[in-house]
RONUTI-907041 format. One record per residue: residue in one letter; chain; x, y, z of N, C-alpha, C in turn. Coordinates in steps of 0.001 Angstrom, whole numbers. Example, Ala and Ser with C-alpha at 12.3 -4.5 7.8 and 13.67 -1.06 7.14 Angstrom:
! residues 2
<site a; A; <13190; -5690; 7800>; <12300; -4500; 7800>; <13200; -3300; 7800>>
<site s; A; <12850; -2250; 7080>; <13670; -1060; 7140>; <12900; 30; 7870>>
//
This chain:
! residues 109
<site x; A; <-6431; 45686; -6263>; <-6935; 47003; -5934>; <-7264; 47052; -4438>>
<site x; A; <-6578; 48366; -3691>; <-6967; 48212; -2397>; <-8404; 48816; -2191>>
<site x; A; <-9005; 48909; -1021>; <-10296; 49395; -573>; <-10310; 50752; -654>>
<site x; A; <-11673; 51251; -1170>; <-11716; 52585; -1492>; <-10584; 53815; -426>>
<site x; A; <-11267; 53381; 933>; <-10822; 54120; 1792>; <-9220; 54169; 1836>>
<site x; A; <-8265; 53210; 1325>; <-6657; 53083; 1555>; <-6127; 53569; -139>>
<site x; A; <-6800; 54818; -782>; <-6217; 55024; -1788>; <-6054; 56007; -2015>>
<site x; A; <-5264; 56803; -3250>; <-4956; 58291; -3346>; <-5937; 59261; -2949>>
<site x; A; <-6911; 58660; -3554>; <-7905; 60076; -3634>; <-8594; 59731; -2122>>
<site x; A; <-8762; 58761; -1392>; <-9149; 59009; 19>; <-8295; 59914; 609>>
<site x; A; <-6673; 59862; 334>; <-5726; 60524; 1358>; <-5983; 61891; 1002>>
<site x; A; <-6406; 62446; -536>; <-6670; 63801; -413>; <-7949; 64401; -151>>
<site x; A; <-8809; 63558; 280>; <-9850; 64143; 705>; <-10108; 64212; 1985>>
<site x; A; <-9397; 63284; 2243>; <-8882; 63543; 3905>; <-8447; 65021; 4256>>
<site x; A; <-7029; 64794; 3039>; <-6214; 66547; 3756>; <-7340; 67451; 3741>>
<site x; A; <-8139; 67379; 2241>; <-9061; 68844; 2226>; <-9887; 68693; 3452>>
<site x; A; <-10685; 67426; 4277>; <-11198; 67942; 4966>; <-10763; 68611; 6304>>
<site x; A; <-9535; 67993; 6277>; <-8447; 68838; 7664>; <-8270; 70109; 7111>>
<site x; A; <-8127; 70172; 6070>; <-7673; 71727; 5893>; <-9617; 73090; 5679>>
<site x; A; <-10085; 72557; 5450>; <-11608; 72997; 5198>; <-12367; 72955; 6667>>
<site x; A; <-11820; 72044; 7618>; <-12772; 71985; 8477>; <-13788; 71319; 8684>>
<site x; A; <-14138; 70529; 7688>; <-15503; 69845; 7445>; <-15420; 68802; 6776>>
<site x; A; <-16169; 68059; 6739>; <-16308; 65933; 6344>; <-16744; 66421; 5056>>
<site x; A; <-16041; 65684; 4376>; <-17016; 65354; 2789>; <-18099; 64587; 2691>>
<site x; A; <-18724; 65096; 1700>; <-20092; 64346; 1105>; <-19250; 63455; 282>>
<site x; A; <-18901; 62273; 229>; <-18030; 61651; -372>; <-19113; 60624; -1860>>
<site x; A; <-18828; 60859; -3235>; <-19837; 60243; -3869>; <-21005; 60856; -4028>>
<site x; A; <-20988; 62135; -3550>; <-22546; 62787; -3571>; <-22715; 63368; -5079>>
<site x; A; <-24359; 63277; -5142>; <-25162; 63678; -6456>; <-25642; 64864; -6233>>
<site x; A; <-25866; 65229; -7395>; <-26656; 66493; -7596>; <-27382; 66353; -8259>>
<site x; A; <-29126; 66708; -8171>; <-30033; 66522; -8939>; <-30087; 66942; -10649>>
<site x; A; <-29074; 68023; -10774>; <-28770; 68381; -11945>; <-27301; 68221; -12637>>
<site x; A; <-27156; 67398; -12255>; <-25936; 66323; -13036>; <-26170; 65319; -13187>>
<site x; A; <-26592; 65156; -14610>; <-27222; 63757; -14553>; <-26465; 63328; -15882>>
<site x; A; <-26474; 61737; -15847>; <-26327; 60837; -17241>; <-26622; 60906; -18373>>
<site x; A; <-26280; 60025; -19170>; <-27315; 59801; -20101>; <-28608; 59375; -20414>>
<site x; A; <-29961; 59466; -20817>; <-30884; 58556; -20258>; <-30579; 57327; -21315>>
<site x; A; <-31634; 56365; -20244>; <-31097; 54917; -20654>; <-32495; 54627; -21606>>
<site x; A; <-32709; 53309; -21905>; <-33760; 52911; -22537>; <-35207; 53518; -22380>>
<site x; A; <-35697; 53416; -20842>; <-36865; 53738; -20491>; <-36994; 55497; -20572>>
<site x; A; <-36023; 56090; -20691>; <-35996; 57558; -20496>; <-34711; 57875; -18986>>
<site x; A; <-34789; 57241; -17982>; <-34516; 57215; -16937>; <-32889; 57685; -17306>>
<site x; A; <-32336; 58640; -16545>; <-31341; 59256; -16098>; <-30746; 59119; -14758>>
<site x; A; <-29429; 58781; -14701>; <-29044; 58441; -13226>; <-27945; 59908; -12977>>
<site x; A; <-28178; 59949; -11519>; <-27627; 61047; -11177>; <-25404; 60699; -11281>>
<site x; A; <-25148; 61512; -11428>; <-23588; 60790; -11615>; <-22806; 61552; -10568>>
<site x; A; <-21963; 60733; -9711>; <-22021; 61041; -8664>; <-20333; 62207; -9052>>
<site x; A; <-20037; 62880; -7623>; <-18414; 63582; -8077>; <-17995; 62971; -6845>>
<site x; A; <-16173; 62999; -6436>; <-15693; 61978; -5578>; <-16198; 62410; -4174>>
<site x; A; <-15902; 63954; -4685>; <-16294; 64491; -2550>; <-16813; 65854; -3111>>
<site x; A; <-17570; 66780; -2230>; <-18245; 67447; -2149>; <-18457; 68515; -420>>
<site x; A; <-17905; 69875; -187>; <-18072; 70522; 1151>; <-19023; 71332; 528>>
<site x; A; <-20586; 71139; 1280>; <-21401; 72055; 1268>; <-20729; 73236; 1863>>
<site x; A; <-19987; 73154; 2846>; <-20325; 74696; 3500>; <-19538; 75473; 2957>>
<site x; A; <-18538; 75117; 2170>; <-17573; 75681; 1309>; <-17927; 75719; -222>>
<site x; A; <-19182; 74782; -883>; <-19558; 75034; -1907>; <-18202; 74405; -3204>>
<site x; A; <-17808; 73568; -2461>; <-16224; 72780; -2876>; <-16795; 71381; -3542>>
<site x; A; <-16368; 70955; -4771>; <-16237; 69774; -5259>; <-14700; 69588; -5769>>
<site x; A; <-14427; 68374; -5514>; <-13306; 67934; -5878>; <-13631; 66462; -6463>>
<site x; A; <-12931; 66406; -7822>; <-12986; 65260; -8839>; <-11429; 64922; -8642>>
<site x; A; <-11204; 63517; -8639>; <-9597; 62970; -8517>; <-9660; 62093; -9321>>
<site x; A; <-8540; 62576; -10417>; <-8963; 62118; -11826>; <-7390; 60444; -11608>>
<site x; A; <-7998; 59665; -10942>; <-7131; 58233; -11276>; <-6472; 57905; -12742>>
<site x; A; <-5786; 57310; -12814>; <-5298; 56836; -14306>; <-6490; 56500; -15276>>
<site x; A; <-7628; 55927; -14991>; <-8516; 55388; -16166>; <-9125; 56230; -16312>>
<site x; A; <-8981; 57702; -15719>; <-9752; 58877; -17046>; <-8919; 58524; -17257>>
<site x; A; <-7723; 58776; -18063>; <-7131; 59638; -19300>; <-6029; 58619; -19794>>
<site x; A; <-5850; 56766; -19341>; <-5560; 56083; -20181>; <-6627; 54734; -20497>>
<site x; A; <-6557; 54183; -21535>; <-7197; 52995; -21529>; <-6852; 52107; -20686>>
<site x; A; <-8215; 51029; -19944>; <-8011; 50398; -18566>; <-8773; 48871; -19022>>
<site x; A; <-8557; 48060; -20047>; <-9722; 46851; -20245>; <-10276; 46623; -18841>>
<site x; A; <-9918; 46326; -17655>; <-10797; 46327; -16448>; <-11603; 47391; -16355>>
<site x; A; <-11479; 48915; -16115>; <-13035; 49343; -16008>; <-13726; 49821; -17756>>
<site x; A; <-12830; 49853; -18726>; <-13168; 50476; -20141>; <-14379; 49080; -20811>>
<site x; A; <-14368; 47792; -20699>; <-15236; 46884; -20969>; <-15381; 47241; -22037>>
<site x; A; <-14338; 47169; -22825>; <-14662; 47317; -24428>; <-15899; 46759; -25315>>
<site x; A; <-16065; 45495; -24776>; <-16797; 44065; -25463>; <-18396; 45022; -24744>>
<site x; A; <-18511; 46069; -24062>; <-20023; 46125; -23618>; <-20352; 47499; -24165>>
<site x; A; <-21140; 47701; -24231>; <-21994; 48758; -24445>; <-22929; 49361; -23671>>
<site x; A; <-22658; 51181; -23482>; <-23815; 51388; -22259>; <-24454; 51763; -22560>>
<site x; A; <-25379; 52791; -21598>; <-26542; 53606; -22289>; <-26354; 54948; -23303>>
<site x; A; <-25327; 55189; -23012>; <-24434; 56309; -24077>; <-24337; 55705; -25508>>
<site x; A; <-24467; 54313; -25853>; <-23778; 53849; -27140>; <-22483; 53392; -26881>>
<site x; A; <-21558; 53668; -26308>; <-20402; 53758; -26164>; <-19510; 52888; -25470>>
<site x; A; <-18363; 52221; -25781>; <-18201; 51321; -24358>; <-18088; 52489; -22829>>
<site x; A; <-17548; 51677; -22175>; <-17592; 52797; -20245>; <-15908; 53626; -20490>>
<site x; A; <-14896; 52998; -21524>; <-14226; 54149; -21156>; <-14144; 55192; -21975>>
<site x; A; <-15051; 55372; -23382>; <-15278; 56624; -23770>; <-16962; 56888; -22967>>
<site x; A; <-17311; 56418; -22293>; <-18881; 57340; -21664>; <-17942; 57634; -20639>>
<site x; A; <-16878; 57506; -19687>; <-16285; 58054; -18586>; <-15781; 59057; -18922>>
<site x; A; <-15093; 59020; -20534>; <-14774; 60284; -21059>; <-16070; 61709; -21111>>
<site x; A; <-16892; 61117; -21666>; <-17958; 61966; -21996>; <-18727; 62626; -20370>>
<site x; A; <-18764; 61575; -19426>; <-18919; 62252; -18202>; <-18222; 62965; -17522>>
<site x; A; <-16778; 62823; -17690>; <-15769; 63531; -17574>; <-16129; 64974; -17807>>
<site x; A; <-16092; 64917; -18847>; <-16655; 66119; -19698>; <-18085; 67341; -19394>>
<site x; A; <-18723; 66111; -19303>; <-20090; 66682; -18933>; <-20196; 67160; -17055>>
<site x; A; <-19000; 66593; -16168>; <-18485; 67139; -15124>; <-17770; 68771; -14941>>
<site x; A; <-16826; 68551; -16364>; <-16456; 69293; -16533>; <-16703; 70632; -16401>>
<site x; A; <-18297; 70804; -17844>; <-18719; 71798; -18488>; <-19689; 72369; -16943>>
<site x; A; <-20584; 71318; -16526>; <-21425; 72038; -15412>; <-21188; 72270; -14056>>
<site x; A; <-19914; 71895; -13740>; <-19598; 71822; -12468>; <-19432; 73202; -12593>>
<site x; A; <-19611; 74710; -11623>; <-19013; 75659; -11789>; <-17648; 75654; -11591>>
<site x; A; <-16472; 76004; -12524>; <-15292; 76583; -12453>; <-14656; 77331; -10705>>
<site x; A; <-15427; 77902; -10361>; <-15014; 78666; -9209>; <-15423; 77596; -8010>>
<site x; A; <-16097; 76670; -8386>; <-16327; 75166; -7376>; <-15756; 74420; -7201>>
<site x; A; <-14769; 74175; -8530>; <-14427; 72761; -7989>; <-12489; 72737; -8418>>
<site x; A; <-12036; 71402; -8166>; <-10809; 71356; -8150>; <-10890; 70226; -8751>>
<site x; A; <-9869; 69964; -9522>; <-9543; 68498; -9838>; <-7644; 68200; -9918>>
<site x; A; <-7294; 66879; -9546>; <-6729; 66469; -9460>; <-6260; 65255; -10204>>
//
């Protein structure tokens, strides 16, 4: 696997920011997108790939391990705070990206 920065979804967040004008929030959270909570109650914020405030733009770049099975990041043998192994909770965050991200916000790829 190469370094974050030398991969698909760097090269398109690159273009959007040439084409937008503006640097991404790359990995940024939102206080109201959050996880599942874990044992203690605690909820982690879940991050989306890039993010233009001034455009009000999120973009999710959906790699092969959403939408096939990956034993490297799916860790079948573990269990998270969802119950679930990580590649049905990636599904379910997927999802939960999905439903709250506003529609007129974001793009995915």
């Amino acid at each position: 696997m190469g370094k974050r920065d030398e991969n698909d979804e760097a090269y398109v967040v690159d273009l959007c920011n040439r084409v937008l004008g503006e640097q991404a929030l790359t990995q940024h959270k939102f206080d109201w997108l959050l996880g599942d909570p874990g044992a203690g109650g605690r909820r982690a914020k879940l991050p989306v790939d890039a993010y233009w405030p001034g455009h009000q733009l999120v973009v999710e770049y959906r790699e092969l391990q959403h939408d096939q099975p990956m034993p490297h990041f799916d860790k079948p043998d573990r269990t998270t705070v969802s119950g679930v192994h990580r590649g049905e909770q990636r599904a379910l965050y997927d999802a939960r990206r999905d439903a709250e991200i506003p529609p007129t916000a974001c793009a995915w790829w």
